[in-house]
Structure formats: C-alpha cells, structure tokens
C-alpha positions as CSV (number, residue, x, y, z in Angstrom):
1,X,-13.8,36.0,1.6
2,X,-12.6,32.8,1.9
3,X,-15.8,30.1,1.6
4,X,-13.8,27.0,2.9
5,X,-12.7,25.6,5.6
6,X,-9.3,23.5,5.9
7,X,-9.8,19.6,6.3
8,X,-8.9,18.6,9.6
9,X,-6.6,15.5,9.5
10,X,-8.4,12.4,11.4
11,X,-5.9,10.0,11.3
12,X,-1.9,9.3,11.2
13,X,-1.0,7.0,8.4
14,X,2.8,5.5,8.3
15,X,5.1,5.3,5.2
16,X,4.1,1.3,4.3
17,X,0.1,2.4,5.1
18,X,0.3,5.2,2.4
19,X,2.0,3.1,-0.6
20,X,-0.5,0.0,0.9
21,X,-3.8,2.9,-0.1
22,X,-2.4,4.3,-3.0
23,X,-1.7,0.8,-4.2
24,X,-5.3,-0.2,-3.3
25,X,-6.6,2.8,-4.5
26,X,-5.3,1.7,-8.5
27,X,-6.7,-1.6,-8.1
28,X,-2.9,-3.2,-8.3
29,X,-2.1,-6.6,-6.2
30,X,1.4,-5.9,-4.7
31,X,2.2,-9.2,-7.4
32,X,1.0,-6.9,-10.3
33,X,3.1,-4.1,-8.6
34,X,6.1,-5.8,-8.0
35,X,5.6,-6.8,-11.8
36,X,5.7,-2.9,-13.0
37,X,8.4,-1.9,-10.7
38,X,11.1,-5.4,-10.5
39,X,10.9,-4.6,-6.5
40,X,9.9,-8.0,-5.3
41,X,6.7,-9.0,-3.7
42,X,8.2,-9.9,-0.5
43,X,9.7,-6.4,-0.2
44,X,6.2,-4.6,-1.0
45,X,5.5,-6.6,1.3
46,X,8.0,-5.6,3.9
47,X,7.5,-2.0,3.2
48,X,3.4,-1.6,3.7
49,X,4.0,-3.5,7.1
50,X,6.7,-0.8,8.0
51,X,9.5,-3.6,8.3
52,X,12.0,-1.8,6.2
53,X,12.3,1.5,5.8
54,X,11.1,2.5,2.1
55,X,14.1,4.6,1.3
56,X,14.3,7.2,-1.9
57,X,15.5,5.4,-4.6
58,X,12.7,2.7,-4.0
59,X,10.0,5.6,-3.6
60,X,10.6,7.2,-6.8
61,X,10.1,3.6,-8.3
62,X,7.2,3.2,-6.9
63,X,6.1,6.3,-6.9
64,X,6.2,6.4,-11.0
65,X,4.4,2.7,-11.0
66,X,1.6,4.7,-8.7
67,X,1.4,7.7,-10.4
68,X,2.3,9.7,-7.8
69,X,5.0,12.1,-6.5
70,X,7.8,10.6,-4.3
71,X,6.7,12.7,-1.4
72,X,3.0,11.5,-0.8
73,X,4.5,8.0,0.3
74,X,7.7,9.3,1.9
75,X,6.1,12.0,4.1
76,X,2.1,10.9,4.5
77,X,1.7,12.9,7.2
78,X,3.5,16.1,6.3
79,X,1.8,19.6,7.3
80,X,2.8,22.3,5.0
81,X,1.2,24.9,7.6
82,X,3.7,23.6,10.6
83,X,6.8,23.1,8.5
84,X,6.6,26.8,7.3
C-alpha cells in the first residue's frame, strides 16, 4: 500500500529562475559563480533574467559548478508522469 501522496507542483519556474535558486540555494554570488565556471557575470546575469537562452554546453558548465545534473536547469518544469 502505497503511504504517500505525490507533491503537487505550485508554481512554474523558467530556465534563468531554476539556475538563479540553485545558485542561491549554495550561497554563491553570480561573481563567485562566474569565478568557478569562466561564464561571465554579465551572462549569469542574462541567463537568470531569461534574456538568452542558457543553451547545453553552458548548462553542463554550470551545472558541474552547482552540483547538479544538466537537466534540472534545462527542463525545471519537466513531468516525468506526462512525458511517458
């Protein structure tokens, strides 16, 4: 008998909003992360405020800085249940 329920998700968050938390979330400045990964400020910049589009090669970057897999900041809102 299964004892949980699934989380409901409350709110959409864009590409630039999920590197923007997850950045937040380990405490870096977008300075200190532009330091780790050699993507400038400006562009961190650029990419939280969904001004450019992230792309691959700069979400595996970032994505190694943050500790995270590519795919939680390319596809925040993905839903493994609907894409099945």
């Amino acid at each position: 008998m299964n004892e949980y329920q699934i989380a409901k998700k409350s709110i959409n968050v864009t590409v630039g909003e999920s590197v923007r938390i997850i950045r937040e979330l380990q405490e870096l400045s977008q300075n200190q992360l532009a330091e780790l990964t050699g993507i400038p400020q400006s562009t961190i910049s650029a990419i939280e405020h969904d001004k450019i589009n992230l792309g691959i090669e700069r979400a595996k970057i970032l994505a190694k800085a943050l500790k995270c897999h590519p795919a939680v900041l390319v596809f925040p809102g993905w839903d493994a249940e609907i894409a099945v």
